[in-house]
C-alpha positions in Angstrom: 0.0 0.0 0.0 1.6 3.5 -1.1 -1.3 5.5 -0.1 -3.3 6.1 3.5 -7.1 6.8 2.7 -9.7 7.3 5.8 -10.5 4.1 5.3 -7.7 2.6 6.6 -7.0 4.8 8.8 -9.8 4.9 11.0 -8.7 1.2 11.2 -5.8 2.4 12.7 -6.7 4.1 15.1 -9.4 1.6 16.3 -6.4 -0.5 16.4 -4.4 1.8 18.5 -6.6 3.1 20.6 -7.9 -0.5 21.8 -4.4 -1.6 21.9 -3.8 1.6 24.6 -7.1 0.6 26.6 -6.1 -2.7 26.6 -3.0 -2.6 27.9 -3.1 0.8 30.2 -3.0 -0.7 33.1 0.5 -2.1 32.4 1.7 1.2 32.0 -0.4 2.8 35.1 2.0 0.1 36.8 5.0 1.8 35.1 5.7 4.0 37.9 8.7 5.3 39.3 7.5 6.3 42.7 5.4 3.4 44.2 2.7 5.4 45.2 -1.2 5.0 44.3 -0.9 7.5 41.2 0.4 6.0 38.8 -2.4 7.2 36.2 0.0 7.7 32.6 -2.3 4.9 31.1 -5.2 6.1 32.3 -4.7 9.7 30.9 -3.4 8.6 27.5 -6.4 6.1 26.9 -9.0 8.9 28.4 -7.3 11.4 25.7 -6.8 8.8 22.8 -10.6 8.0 23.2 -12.0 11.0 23.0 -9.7 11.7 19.9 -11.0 8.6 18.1 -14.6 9.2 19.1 -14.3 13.1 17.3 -12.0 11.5 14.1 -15.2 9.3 14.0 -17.7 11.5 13.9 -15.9 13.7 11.4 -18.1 13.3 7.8 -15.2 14.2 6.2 -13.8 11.9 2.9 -10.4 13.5 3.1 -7.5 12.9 5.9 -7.2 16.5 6.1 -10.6 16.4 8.1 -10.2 13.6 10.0 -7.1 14.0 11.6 -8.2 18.0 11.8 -11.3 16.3 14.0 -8.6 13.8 15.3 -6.2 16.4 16.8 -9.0 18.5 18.1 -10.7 15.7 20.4 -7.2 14.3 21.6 -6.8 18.4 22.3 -9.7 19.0 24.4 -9.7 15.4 26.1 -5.6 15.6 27.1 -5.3 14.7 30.6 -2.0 14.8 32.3 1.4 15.7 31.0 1.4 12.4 28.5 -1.8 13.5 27.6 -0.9 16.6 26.4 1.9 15.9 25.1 -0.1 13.2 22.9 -2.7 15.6 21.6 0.7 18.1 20.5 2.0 15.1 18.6 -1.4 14.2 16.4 -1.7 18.1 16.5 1.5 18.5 14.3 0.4 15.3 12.6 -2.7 17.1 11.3 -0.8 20.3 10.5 1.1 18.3 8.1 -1.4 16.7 6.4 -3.5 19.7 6.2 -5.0 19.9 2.7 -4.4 15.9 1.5 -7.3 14.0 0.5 -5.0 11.0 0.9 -1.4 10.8 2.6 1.6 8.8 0.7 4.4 7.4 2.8 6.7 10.6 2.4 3.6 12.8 3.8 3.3 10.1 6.5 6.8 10.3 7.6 7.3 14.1 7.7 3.8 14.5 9.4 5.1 12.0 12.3 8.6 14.3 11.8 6.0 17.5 12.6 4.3 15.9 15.2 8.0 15.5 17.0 8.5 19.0 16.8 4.9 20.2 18.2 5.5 18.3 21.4 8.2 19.5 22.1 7.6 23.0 21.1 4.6 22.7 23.9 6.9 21.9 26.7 9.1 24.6 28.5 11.6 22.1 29.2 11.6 19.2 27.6 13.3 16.2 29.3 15.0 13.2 27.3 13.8 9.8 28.2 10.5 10.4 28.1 7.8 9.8 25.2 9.4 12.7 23.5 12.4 11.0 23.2 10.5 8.3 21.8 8.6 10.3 19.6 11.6 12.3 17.9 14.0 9.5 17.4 11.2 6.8 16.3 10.2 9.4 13.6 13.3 10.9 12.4 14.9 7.0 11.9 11.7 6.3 10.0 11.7 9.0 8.2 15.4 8.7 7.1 14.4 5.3 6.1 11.7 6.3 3.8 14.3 9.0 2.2 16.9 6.0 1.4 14.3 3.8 0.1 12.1 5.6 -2.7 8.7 3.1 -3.0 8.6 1.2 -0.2 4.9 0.9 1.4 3.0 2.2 4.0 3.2 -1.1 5.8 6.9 -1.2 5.6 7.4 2.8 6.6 5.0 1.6 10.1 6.9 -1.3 10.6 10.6 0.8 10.7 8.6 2.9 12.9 7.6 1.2 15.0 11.3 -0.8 15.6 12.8 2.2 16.3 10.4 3.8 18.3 10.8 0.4 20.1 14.7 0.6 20.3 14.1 5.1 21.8 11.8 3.0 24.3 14.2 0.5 25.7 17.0 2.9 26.2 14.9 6.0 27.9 16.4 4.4 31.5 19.7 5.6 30.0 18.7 9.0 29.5 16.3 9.5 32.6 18.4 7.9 35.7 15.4 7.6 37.5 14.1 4.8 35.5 16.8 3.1 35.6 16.8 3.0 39.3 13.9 1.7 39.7 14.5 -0.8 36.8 11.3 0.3 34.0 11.1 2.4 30.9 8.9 5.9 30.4 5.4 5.2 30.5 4.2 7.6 28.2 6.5 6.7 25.3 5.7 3.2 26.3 1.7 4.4 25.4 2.7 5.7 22.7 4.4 2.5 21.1 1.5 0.8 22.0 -1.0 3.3 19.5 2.0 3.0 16.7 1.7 -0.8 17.1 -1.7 -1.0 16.7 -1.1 1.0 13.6 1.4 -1.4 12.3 -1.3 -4.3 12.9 -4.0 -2.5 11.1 -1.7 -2.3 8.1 -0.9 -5.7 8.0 -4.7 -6.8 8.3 -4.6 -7.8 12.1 -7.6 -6.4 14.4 -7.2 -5.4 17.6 -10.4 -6.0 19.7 -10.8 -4.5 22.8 -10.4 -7.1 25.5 -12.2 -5.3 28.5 -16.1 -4.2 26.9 -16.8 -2.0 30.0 -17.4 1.5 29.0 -14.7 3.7 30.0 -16.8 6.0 32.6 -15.9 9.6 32.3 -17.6 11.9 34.5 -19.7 9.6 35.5 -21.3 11.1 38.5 -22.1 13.7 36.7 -24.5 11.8 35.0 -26.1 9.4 38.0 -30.1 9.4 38.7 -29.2 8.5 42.1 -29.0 11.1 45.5 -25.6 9.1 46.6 -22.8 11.6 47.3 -19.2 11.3 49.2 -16.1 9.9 47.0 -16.8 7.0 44.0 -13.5 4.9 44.5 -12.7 2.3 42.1 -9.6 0.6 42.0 -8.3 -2.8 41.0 -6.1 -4.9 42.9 -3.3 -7.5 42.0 -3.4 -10.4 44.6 0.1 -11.4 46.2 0.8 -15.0 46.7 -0.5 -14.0 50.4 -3.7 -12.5 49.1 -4.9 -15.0 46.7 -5.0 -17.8 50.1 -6.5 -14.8 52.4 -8.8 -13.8 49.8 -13.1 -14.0 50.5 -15.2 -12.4 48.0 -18.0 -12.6 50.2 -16.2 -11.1 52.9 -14.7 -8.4 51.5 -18.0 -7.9 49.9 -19.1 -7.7 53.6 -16.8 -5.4 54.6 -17.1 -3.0 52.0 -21.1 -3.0 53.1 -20.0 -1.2 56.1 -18.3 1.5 54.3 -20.8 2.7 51.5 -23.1 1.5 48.7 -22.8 1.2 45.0 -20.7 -1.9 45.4 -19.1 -3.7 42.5 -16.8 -6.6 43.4 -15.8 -9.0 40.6 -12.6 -11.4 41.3 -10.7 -12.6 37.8 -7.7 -15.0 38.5 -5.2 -12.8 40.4 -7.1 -9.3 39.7 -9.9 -7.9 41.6 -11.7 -4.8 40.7 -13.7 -3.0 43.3 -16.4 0.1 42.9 -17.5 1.9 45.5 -19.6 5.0 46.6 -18.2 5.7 50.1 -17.2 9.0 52.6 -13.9 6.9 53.9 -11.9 5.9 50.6 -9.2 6.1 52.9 -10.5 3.4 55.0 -11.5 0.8 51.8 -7.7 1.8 50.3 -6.4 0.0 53.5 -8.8 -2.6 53.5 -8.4 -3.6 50.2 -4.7 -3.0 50.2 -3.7 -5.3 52.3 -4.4 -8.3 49.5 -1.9 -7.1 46.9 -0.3 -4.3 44.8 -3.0 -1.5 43.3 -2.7 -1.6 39.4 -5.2 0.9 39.1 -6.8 4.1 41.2 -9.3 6.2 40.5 -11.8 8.8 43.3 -13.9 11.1 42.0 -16.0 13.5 44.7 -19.5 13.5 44.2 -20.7 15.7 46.1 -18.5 18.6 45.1 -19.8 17.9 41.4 -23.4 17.8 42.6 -23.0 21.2 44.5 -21.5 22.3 41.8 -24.0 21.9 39.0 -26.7 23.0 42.0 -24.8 25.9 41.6 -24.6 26.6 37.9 -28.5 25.7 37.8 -28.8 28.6 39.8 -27.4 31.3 38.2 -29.0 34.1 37.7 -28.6 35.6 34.0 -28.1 39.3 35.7 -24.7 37.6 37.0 -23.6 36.7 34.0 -24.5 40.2 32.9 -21.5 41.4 35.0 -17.9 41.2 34.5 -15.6 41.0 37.2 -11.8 41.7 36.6 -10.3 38.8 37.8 -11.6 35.4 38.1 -9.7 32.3 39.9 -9.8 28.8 39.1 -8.2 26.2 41.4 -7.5 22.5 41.2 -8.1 20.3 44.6 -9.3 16.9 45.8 -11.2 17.2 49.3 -13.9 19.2 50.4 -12.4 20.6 53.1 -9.2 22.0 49.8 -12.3 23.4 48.0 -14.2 25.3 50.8 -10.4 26.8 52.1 -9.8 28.0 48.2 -13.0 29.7 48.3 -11.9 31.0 51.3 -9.0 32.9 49.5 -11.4 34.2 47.1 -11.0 31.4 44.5 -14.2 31.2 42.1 -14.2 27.9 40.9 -12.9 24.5 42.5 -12.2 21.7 40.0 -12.1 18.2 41.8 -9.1 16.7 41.0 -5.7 16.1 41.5 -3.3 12.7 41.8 -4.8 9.7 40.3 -7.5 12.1 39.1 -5.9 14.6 36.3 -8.6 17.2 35.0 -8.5 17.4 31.4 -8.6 20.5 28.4 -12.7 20.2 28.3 -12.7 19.3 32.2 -11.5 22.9 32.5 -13.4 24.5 29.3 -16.8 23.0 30.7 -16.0 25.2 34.5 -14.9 28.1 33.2 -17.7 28.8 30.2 -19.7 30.6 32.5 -17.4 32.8 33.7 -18.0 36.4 33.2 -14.2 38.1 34.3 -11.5 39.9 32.3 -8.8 37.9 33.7 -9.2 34.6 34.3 -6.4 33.3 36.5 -5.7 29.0 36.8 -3.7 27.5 39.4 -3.0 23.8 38.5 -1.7 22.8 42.0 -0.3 19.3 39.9 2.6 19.3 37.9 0.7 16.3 36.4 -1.8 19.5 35.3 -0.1 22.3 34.4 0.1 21.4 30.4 -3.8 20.7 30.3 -4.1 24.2 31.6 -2.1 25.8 29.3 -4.2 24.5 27.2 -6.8 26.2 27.6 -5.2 29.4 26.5 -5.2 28.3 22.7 -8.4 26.8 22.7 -10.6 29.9 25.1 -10.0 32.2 22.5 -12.9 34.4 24.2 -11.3 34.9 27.6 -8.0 36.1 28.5 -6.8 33.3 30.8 -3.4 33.5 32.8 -2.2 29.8 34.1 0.4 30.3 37.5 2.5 26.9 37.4 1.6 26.0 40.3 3.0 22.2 41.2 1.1 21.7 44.6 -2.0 22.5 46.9 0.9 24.4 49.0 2.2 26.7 46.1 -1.9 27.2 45.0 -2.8 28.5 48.4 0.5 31.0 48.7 -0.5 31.9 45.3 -4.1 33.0 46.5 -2.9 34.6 49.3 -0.6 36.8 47.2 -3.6 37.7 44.5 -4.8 41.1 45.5 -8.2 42.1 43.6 -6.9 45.5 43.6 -4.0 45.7 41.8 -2.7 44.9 37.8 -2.9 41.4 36.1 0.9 42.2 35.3 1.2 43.0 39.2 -0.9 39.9 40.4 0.9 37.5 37.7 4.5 38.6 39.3 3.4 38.6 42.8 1.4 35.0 42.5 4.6 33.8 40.1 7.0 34.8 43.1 5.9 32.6 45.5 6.7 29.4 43.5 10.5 29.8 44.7 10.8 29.6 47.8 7.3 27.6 48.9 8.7 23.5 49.9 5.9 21.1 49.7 6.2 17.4 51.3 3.0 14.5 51.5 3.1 11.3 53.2 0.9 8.6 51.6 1.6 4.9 52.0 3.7 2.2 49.3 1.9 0.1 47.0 5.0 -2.5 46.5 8.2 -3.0 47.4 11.1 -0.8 45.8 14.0 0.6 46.6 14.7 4.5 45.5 17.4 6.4 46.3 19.3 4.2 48.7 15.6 4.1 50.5 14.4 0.4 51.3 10.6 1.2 51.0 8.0 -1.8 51.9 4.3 -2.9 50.8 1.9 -0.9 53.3 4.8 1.4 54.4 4.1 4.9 54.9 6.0 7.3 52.8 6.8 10.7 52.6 7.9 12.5 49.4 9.4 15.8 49.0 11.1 17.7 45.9 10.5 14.4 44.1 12.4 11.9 46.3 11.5 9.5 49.1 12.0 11.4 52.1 11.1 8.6 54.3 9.4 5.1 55.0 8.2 3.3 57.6 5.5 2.0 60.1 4.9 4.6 62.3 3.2 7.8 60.6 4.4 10.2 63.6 7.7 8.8 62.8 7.5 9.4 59.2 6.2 12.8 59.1 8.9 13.8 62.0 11.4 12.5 59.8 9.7 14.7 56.6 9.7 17.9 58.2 12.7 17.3 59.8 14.3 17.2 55.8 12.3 20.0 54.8 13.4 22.6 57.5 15.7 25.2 57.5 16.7 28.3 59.5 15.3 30.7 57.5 11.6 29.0 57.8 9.3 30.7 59.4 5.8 28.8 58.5 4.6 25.3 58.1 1.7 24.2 56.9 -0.5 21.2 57.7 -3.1 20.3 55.2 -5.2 16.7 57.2 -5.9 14.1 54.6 -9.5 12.2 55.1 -9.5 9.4 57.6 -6.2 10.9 59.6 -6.8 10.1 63.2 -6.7 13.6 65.0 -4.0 12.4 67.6 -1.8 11.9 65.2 -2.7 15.7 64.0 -2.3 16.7 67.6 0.9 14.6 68.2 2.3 16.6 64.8 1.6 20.2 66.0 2.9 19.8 69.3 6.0 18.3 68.1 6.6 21.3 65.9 5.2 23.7 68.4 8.3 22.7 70.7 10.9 21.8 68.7 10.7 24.9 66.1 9.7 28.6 66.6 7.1 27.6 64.3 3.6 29.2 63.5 1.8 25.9 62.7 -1.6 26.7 60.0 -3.8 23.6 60.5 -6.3 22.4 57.1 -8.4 19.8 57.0 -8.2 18.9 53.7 -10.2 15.8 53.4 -7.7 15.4 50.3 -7.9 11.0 49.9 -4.4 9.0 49.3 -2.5 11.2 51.0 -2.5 11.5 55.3 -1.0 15.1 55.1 0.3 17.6 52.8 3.0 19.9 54.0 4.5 23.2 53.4 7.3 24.9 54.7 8.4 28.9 54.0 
């Protein structure tokens, strides 16, 4: 074959886009920090569906269109940096192919070429051994092998492609230590061999069919009949060699009964998956955990959505009628993060966070309504940030300013530093300023065994992280966070912050503040969060 028609290329991306789904939790599992977030699978599947779904909608007879429609689905789905960076390489796709009713093998190749260069055009610094790695060396070998051999097909040009983009994979833990330590390769260029495989397939005549027929829920709450509120956890569980003999269906079912409704519980081989509608995810996490390794995590808060569509139903159009100058938008998990934001004059809460990414349209759909000049987006995820900057190119309508913020901690020093009264320029440099000098540290609790760092870290451990290292590990979560703040001090501090996860027994709070109380000349600011996964959030300045 020596030319691509829509045809075959919607074949394609079924192919690659059930390949991704059915393999995403493998690359979920591709984690570097064994923590319950591992959610790179997830967010490229989320992204590549809602890509597909738009290229297959498109009416258009002409590649042109549908990869136009393709890019601009993957564009407004993008979750997460991998995500992004996903939508940015089918974005430069389409910009090559812009025009073509049908794509030969040289168009093919420079459009995958393009695509290299948009990615990393959309990242302020991009880092080697990652999928952009991937990306730019897959598609430059490719395309140096479709210069050399004038004629050869479509099949062939997918095949090099996909070998080389293979070989890029293998060696990112050369390029990006981290890996390496931990011993796996970079899970969003890992996603995207998996899509350029299924490519390969469809060329050759093999179909990929998706293995797991479950509709991937998106926003699902949004759309439930029921009055059930609190936290929809859904997770699924690998059983250790332990678990599988400890291991009752009925009783977990049992258990589970105690801690909410909604319950889904469905046991295949050494895999369990578990759905729940409960206030304490905290309290099923370590119920559940204690059977195996998490291969999957995903909490959504239900009641924050409900109160907030109560609250767009309400509206009045006079409100609309009149625009504010500044507007802010802020990313949290945790009722107790969303009512303190609005606290600090924050506008709009978007639930999310770890494990739960926000994507382009996530943001798009909150902000539609809002009537202000300057519409200012803290992320609080570095996970986040390139979905929000997003938003920029597609809000044409409102001027939108996105402060990098990379934690809850840098978000609420950034709203304390907003001052309605003063210049966008003003409020950007004083909000920006912040991000220095801010330290952020969380404890959550290990989800295998690994070692990181020189750190010995252990299956049910808790574990603190700070400025993207293992701080510390243990058994004792007074211990742990002693240890964390102990790593994050210096002289010049002044402040610490305390931010309560759900389900964190208040002794332990107490023990905390009265620690730092006497052993620092410490103002202590308590928060309860209600943030899931992680036990506390700290911040130090």
């Amino acid at each position: 074959m020596e030319n691509l028609d829509i045809s075959i290329f919607k074949k394609m991306l079924q192919n690659g886009t059930n390949n991704l789904n059915n393999h995403k939790d493998h690359i979920n599992a591709l984690n570097v920090f064994p923590v319950p977030d591992g959610d790179t699978g997830t967010n490229m599947s989320l992204t590549f569906n809602n890509g597909n779904k738009s290229a297959f909608q498109k009416d258009g007879k002409d590649m042109s269109a549908v990869t136009k429609s393709l890019s601009k689905g993957l564009l407004m789905g993008a979750r997460g940096n991998s995500g992004v960076i996903l939508s940015q390489i089918f974005r430069g796709f389409a910009q090559a192919l812009d025009g073509l009713e049908v794509a030969n093998v040289k168009d093919v190749a420079k459009a995958f070429k393009r695509g290299s260069e948009v990615a990393y055009s959309a990242v302020m610094k991009p880092v080697e051994g990652t999928i952009l790695t991937v990306i730019r060396e897959g598609s430059a070998e490719a395309f140096k092998f479709s210069e050399e051999n004038p004629g050869v097909s479509m099949s062939e040009y997918f095949d090099v492609l996909v070998r080389a983009s293979n070989v890029s994979l293998e060696n990112t833990p050369e390029l990006l230590p981290v890996l390496k330590e931990v011993g796996v390769v970079d899970s969003g260029g890992a996603g995207l061999l998996l899509i350029l495989e299924g490519f390969a397939d469809a060329l050759h005549g093999k179909t990929i069919d998706l293995l797991d027929q479950e509709e991937i829920q998106v926003n699902a709450q949004a759309r439930m009949q029921s009055e059930e509120y609190g936290y929809c956890t859904e997770m699924i569980l690998r059983l250790d060699s332990k678990g599988k003999m400890t291991f009752s269906e009925d009783k977990m079912k049992a258990s589970l009964a105690a801690q909410g409704d909604s319950i889904v519980l469905v046991q295949d081989d050494d895999l369990v998956k578990v759905h729940i509608h409960t206030l304490s995810p905290g309290t099923v996490l370590n119920m559940v955990q204690k059977y195996g390794e998490f291969v999957t995590l995903k909490i959504d808060n239900m009641q924050e959505q409900h109160e907030e569509i109560l609250h767009n139903e309400l509206k009045l159009d006079s409100e609309k009628q009149v625009k504010k100058p500044y507007a802010l938008v802020a990313v949290a998990a945790g009722d107790g993060l969303s009512d303190y934001f609005k606290d600090l004059r924050v506008d709009v809460v978007i639930s999310g966070g770890q494990t739960m990414n926000p994507s382009t349209e996530d943001f798009m759909e909150k902000i539609k309504d809002i009537n202000a000049e300057n519409i200012i987006i803290l992320p609080n995820n570095s996970n986040i940030i390139l979905a929000a900057e997003q938003v920029k190119a597609v809000a044409e309508d409102k001027n939108i300013h996105v402060i990098p913020t990379k934690s809850i901690i840098q978000g609420i020093s950034a709203c304390i530093n907003f001052n309605p009264d003063e210049t966008i320029d003003n409020n950007i440099e004083n909000m920006m300023s912040v991000l220095e000098y801010v330290k952020t540290g969380e404890v959550t609790y290990a989800i295998k065994d690994t070692k990181f760092e020189g750190v010995e870290v252990a299956l049910g451990d808790y574990m603190a992280i700070s400025n993207g290292s293992i701080a510390a590990s243990g058994k004792d979560l007074f211990e742990t966070v002693k240890t964390l703040i102990k790593s994050m001090i210096t002289e010049d501090d002044e402040i610490l912050t305390l931010v309560v996860g759900q389900d964190t027994y208040p002794k332990i709070v107490e023990d905390i503040v009265e620690y730092v109380e006497s052993e620092y000349d410490f103002e202590v600011e308590l928060i309860q969060g209600n943030q899931p996964v992680y036990y506390f959030i700290v911040g130090i300045e």
